[in-house]
C-alpha positions as CSV (number, residue, x, y, z in Angstrom):
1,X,6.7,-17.0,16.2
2,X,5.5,-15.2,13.0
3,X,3.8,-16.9,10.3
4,X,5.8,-17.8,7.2
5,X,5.9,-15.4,4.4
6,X,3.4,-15.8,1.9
7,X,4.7,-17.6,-1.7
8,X,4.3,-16.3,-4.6
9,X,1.5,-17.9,-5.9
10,X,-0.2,-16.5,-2.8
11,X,0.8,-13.2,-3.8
12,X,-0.1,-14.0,-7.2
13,X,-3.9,-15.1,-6.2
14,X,-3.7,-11.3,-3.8
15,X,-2.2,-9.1,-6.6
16,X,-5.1,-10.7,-9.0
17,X,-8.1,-10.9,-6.5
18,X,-7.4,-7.4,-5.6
19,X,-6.9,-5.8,-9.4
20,X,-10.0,-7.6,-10.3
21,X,-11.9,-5.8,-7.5
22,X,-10.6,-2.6,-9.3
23,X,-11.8,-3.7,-12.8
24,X,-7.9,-4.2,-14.0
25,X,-7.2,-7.6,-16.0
26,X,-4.0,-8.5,-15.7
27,X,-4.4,-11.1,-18.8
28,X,-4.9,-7.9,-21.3
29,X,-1.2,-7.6,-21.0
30,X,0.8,-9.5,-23.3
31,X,2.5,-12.6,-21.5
32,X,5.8,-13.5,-20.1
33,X,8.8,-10.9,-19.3
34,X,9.2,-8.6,-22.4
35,X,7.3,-5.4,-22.8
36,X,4.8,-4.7,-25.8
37,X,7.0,-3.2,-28.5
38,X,3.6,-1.1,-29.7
39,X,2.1,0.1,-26.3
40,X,5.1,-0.1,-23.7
41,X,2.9,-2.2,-21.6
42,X,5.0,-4.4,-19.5
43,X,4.8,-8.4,-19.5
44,X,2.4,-10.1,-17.1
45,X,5.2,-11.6,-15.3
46,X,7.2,-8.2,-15.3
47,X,3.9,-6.6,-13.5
48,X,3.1,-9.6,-11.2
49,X,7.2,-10.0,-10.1
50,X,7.0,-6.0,-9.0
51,X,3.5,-6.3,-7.4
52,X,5.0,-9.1,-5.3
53,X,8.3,-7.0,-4.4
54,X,6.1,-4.1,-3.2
55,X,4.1,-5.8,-0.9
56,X,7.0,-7.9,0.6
57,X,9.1,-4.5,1.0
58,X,6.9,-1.6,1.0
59,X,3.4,-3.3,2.9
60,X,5.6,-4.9,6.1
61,X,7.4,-1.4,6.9
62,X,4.0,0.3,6.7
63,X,2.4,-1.9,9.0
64,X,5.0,-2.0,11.2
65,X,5.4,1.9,11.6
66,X,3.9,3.4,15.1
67,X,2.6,6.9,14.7
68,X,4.6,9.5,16.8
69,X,7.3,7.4,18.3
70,X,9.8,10.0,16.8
71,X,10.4,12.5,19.0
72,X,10.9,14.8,16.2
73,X,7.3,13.7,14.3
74,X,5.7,13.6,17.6
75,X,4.0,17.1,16.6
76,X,2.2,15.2,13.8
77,X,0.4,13.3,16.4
78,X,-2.0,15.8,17.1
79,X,-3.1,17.7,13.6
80,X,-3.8,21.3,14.5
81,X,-7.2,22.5,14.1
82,X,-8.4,25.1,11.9
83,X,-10.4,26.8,14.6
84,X,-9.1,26.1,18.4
85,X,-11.4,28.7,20.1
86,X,-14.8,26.6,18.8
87,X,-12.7,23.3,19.6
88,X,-11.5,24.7,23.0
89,X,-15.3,25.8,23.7
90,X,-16.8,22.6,23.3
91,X,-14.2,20.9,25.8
92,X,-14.4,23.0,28.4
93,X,-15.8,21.9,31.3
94,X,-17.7,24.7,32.5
């Protein structure tokens, strides 16, 4: 059973926590929905509403990709090296 998404004052207290670790006050931009006129900047709620929908859209299908289980991206899973003769020397067995 998965565990319930989170709500948005979760997300709220996540989006904030993590954007003060940064240095980034979200309470320098101006409140509510509509955009500074002078700056641009958008409202705190306009910020915090798209914060939310990227890390219930964008987070959950990053964390649920698996690395080379496309056969056509399965050449990713090994990067080439730069130089396989030193590589190939160091793995040899003799």
């Amino acid at each position: 059973m998965p565990p319930p998404p989170p709500t948005d004052d979760e997300l709220n207290t996540l989006i904030r926590a993590r954007l003060a670790v940064l240095g980034i006050d979200l309470d320098q931009l101006p409140p509510g929905t509509a955009a500074d006129p002078a700056t641009g900047a958008p409202g705190r709620e306009t910020a915090l509403a798209s914060l939310r929908s990227f890390l219930r859209t964008t987070v959950p299908a990053l964390a649920s990709y698996r690395f080379g289980e496309d056969p056509a991206l399965a050449q990713q899973v090994a990067p080439p090296q730069l130089y396989p003769s030193i590589a190939t020397a160091w793995t040899s067995d003799e």
